[in-house]
C-alpha positions as CSV (number, residue, x, y, z in Angstrom):
1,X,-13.6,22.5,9.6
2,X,-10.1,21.6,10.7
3,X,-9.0,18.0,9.6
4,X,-6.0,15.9,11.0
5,X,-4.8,13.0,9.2
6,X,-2.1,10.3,9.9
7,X,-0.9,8.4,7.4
8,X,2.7,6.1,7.7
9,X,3.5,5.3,4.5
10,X,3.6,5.3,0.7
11,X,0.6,3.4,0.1
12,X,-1.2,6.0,3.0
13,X,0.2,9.4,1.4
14,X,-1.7,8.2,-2.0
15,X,-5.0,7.5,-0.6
16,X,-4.9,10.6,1.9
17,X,-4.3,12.9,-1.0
18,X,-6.6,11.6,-2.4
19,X,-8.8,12.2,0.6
20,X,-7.7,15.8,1.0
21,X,-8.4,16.4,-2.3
22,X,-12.3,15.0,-2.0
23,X,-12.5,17.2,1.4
24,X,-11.1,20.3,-0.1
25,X,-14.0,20.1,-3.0
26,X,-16.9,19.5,-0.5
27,X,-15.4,21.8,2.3
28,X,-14.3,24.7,0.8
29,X,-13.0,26.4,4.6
30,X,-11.4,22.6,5.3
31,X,-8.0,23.3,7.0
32,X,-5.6,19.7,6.6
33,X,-3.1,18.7,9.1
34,X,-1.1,15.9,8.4
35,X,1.7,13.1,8.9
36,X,2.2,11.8,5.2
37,X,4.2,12.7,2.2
38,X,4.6,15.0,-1.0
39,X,0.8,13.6,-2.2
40,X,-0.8,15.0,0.6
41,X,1.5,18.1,0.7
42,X,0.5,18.8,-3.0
43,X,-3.1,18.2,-2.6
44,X,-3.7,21.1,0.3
45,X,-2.6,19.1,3.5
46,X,-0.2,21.4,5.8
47,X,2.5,18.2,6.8
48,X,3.5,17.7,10.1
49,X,5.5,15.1,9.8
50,X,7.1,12.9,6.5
51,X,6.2,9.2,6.1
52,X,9.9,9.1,5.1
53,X,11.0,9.2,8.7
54,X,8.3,6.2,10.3
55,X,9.2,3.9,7.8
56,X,9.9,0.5,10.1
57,X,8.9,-2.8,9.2
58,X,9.0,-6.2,10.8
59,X,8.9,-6.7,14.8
60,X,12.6,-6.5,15.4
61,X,13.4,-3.2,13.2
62,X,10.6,-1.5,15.6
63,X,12.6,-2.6,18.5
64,X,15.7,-1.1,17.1
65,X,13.8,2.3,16.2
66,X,11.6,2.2,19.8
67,X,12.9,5.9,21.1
68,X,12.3,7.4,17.8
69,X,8.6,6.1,17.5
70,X,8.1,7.0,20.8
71,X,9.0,10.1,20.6
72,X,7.2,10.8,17.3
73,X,4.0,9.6,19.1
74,X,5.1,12.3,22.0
75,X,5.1,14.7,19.0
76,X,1.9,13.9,17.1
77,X,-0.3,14.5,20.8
78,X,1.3,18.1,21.4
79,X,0.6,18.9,17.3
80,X,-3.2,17.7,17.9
81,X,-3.5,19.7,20.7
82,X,-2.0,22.9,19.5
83,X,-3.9,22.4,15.7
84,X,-7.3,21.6,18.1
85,X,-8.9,19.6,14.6
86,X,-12.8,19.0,14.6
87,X,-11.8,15.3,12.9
88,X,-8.9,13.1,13.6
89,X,-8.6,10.7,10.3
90,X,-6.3,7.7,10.7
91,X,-5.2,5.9,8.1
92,X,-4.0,2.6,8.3
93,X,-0.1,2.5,9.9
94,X,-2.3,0.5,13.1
95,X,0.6,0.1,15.6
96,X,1.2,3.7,15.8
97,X,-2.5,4.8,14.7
98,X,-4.1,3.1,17.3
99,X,-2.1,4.5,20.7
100,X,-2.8,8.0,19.0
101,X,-6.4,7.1,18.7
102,X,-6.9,5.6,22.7
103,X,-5.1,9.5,23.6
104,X,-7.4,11.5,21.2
105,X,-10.7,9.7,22.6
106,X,-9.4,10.3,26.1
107,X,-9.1,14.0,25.3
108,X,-12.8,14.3,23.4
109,X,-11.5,14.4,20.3
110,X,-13.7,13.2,16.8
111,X,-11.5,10.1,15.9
112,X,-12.6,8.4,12.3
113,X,-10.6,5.6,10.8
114,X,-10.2,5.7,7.0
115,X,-8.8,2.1,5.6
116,X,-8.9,-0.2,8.5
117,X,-6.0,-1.9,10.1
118,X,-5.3,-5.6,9.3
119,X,-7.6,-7.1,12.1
120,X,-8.8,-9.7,9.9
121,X,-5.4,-11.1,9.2
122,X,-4.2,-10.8,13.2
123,X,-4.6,-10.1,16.2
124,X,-8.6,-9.8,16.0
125,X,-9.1,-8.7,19.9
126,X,-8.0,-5.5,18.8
127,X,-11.9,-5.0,17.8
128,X,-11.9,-3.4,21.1
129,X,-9.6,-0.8,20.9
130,X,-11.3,-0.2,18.0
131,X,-14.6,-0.2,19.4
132,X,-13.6,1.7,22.6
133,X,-11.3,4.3,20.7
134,X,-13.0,5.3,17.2
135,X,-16.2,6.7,16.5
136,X,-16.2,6.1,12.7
137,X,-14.9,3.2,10.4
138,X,-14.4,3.6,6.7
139,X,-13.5,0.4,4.9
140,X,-12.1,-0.5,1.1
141,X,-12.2,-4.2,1.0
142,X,-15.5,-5.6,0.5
143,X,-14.8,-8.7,3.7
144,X,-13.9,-6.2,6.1
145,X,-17.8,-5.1,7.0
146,X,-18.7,-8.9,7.6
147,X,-15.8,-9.2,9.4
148,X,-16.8,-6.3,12.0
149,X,-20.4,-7.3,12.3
150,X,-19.5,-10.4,13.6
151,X,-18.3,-8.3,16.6
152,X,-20.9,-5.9,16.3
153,X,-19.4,-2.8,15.2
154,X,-21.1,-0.9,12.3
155,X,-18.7,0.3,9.5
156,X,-19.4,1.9,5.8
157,X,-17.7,0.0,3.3
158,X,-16.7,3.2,0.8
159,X,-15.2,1.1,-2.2
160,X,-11.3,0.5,-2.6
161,X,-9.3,4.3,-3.6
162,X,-6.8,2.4,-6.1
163,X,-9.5,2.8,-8.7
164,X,-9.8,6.5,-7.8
165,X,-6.2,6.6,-8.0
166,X,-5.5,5.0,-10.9
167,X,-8.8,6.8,-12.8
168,X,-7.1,9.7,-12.1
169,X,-3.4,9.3,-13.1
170,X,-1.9,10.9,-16.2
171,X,0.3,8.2,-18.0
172,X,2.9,8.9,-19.9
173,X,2.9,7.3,-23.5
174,X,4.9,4.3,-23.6
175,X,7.4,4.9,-26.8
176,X,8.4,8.2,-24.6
177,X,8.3,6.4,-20.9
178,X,10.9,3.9,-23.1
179,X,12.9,6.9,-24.2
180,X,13.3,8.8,-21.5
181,X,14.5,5.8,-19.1
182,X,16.6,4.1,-21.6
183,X,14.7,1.1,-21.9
184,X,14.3,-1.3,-24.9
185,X,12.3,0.5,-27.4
186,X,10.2,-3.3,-28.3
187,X,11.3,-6.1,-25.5
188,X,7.9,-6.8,-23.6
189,X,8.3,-5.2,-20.2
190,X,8.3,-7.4,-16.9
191,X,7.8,-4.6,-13.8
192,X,9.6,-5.2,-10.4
193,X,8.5,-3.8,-7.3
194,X,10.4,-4.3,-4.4
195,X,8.8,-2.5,-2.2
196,X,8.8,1.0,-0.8
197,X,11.4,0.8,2.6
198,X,14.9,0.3,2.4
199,X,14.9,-3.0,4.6
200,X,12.6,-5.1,1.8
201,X,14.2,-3.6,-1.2
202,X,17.4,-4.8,0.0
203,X,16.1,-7.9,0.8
204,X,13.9,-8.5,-2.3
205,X,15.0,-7.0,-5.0
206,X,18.6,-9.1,-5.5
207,X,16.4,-12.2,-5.4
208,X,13.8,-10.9,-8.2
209,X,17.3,-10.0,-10.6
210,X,18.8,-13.1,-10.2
211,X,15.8,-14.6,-12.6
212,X,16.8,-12.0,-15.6
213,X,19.3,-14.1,-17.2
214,X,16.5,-17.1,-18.2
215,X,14.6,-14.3,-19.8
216,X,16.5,-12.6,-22.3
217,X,13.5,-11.8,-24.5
218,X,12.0,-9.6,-21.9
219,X,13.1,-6.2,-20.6
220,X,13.1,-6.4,-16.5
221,X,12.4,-2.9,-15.2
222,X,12.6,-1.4,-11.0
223,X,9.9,0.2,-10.0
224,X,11.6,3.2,-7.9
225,X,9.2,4.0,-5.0
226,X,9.0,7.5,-4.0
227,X,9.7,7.3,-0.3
228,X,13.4,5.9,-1.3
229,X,16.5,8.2,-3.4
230,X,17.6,6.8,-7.0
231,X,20.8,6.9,-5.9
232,X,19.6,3.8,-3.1
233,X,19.0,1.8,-6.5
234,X,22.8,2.4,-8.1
235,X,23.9,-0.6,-6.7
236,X,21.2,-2.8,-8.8
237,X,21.4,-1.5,-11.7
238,X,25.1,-3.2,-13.0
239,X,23.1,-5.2,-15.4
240,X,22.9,-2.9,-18.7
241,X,19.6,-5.2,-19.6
242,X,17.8,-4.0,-16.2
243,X,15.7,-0.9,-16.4
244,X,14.5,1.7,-13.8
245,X,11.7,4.1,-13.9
246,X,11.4,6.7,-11.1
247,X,7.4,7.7,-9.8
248,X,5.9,6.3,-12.2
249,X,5.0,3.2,-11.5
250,X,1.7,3.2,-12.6
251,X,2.3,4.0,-16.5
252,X,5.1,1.4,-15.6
253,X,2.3,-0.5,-14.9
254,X,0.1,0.3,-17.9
255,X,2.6,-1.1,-20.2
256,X,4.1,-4.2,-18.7
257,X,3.5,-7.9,-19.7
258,X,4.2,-9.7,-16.5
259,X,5.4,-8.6,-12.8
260,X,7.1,-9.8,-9.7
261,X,5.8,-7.8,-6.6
262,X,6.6,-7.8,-2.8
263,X,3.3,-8.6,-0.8
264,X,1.4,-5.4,0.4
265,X,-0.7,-3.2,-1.9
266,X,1.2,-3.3,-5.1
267,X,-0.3,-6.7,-5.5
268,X,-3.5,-5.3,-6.0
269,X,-2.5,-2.0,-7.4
270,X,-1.1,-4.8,-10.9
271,X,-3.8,-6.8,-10.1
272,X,-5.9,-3.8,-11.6
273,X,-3.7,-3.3,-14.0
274,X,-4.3,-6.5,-15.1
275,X,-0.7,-7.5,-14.8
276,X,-0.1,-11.1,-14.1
277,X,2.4,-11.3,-11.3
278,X,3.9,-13.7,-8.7
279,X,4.0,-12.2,-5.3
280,X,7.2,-12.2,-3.1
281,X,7.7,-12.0,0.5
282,X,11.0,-12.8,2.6
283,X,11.1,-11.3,6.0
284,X,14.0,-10.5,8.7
285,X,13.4,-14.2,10.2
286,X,12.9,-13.3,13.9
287,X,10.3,-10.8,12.3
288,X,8.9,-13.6,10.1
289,X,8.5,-16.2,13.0
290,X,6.9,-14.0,14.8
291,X,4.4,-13.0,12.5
292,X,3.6,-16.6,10.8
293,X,2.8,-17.6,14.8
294,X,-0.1,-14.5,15.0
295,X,-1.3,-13.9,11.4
296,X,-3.6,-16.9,10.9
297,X,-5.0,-16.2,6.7
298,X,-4.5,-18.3,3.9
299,X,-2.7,-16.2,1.9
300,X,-0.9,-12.9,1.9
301,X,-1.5,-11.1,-1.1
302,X,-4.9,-8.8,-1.6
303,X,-5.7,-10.3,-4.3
304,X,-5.7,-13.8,-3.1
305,X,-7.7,-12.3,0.1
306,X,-10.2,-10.5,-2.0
307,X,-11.1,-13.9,-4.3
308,X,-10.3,-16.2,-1.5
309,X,-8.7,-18.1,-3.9
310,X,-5.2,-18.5,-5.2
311,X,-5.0,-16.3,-8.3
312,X,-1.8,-15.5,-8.1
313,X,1.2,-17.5,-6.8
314,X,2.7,-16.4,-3.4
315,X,6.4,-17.0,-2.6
316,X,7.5,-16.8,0.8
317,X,10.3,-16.6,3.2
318,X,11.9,-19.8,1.9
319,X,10.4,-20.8,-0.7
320,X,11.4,-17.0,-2.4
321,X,14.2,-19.0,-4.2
322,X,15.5,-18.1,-7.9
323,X,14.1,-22.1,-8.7
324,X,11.1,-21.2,-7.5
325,X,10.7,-17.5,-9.3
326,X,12.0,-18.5,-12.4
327,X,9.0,-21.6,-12.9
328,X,6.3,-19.2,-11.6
329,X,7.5,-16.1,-13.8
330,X,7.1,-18.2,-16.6
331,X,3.6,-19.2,-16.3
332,X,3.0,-15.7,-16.0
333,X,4.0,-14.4,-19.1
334,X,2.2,-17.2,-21.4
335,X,0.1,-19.9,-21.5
336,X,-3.1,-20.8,-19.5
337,X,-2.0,-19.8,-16.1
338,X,-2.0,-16.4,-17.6
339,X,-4.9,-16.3,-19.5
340,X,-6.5,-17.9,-15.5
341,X,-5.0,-14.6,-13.5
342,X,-6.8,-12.2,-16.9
343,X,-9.9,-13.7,-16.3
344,X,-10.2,-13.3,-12.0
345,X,-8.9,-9.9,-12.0
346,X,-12.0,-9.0,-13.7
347,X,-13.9,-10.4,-11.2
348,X,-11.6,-8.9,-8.8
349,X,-12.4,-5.5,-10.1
350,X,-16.2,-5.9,-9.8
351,X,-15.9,-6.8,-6.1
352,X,-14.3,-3.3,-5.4
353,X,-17.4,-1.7,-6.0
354,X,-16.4,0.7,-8.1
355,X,-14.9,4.2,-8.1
356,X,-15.7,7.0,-5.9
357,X,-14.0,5.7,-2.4
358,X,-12.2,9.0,-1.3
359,X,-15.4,11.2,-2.3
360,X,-17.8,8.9,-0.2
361,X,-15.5,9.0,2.6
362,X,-14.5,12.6,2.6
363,X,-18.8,12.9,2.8
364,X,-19.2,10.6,5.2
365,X,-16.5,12.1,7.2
366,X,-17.7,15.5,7.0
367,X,-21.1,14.2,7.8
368,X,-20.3,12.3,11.0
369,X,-17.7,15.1,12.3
């Protein structure tokens, strides 16, 4: 069969190689289309368009970018129609995903949805675009299928792909991570992700730095995400005591005592590394305005979501301070606030359901097509 998958971002290009990879083995004449990134290039997909080029964030950067997403979505509906896919497999990226979608039904086309747009945080009367315009949902957060049977859509709940992800990541070892990025061959590690666009790296990553100096027994190390250059990073690494480890945030990850992460999936990615962490946010403020009048959840962070419960401390917009970091940080890397996070991400874990989300989708997929 002939598959067509758009994903947007980072996070997207992980699971959907992931995805191609699990449709590949159970297809073995599957043809894969697809806007994404080197992951999905690497695992078989034929890309149509890079992630790299679609990465806006916050309600007034998509105003600024308007004529280039519109006429990337003029793009992706001539590329569907030439490639003529049995599937069309969205993933996540909802503002875009979701005007492709209403097209693609209009034209008879098989539209699935792999890893749901964020209808439970806002802007819920979207349920009928989703109702009118896909033909199969595939969620990874346990909430999500309550949350659609209360408006009466069915939708198979395939387990979260982090833990296929992660299960099938080759770490490096960390004395030789340590080497080969200069870092301090004993100081307990303290990971910073910033994010994965340029806009919140700028924004967060100055603000997570700032805290170094109270812990000088600890070795801070950046998290370079893929979708950016090193060179983006020179300008934050002045400090000699600051590390930075490029793609490979994961054995990053594996090794690191404590972690300061910018709200999205990173926050569960260290959750499951069982990485205490205080979770940032600090948005462009029209953007942030905007979005604290629509988004109506308790808390930001998946993990918090997940255990609807505060597990891990959020910081945002203005209470993202150095203050504010610097007491938080601290309860992170000792004491019982820490030992508190160690115990609910086990019980995070078992509310996943498990490994195996990419090969039940890719089956389900095939199945339904």
């Amino acid at each position: 069969m002939k598959y067509y998958i758009i994903a947007g971002e980072a996070s997207g290009d992980l699971h959907g190689s992931n995805l191609i990879k699990a449709l590949l083995k159970k297809d073995a004449h599957a043809q894969v289309r697809c806007w994404g990134g080197d992951l999905m290039q690497v695992a078989g997909g034929e890309i149509a368009k890079h992630y790299k080029s679609m990465a806006f964030m916050g309600f007034f950067e998509v105003l600024k970018n308007i004529t280039s997403i519109f006429k990337n979505i003029r793009f992706c509906k001539e590329d569907i129609t030439r490639f003529k896919p049995d599937v069309i497999i969205f993933i996540d990226f909802s503002g875009f995903n979701l005007r492709i979608a209403k097209w693609a039904k209009s034209q008879n086309f098989k539209t699935n949805y792999y890893i749901s747009p964020q209808l439970w945080a806002s802007r819920a009367g979207r349920i009928k675009k989703i109702k009118r315009d896909i033909d199969q949902m595939y969620v990874i957060l346990p909430f999500e299928k309550e949350f659609y049977q209360k408006y009466d859509y069915h939708v198979e709940f395939v387990g979260h792909p982090l833990l296929d992800a992660i299960s099938n990541t080759t770490f490096i070892e960390e004395q030789t991570l340590r080497a080969d990025y200069n870092l301090h061959p004993s100081k307990p590690i303290i990971a910073l992700l910033p994010g994965s666009r340029k806009q919140e790296v700028e924004k967060m990553l100055a603000l997570m730095l700032s805290v170094t100096q109270d812990f000088p027994s600890y070795q801070f190390v950046i998290a370079g995400a893929p979708s950016l250059e090193n060179e983006f990073y020179s300008s934050f690494l002045k400090q000699n005591t600051v590390g930075f480890v490029s793609n490979q945030t994961y054995s990053l990850l594996k090794y690191s005592h404590a972690a300061l992460v910018t709200s999205g999936t990173a926050t569960l990615e260290t959750a499951l590394f069982k990485v205490p962490q205080v979770v940032c946010y600090k948005g462009n403020w029209i953007s942030y305005q905007i979005a604290k009048s629509i988004i109506t959840l308790d808390f930001i962070s998946l993990v918090n979501l997940i255990m609807n419960k505060e597990v891990v401390k959020e910081l945002i917009q203005d209470d993202l301070n150095t203050k504010n970091l610097t007491l938080e940080l601290s309860k992170t890397v000792r004491g019982k606030q820490r030992d508190q996070i160690l115990s609910d991400y086990n019980s995070l874990e078992e509310k996943l359901g498990g490994a195996g989300a990419s090969e039940k989708a890719a089956a389900l997929i095939i199945e339904n097509a």
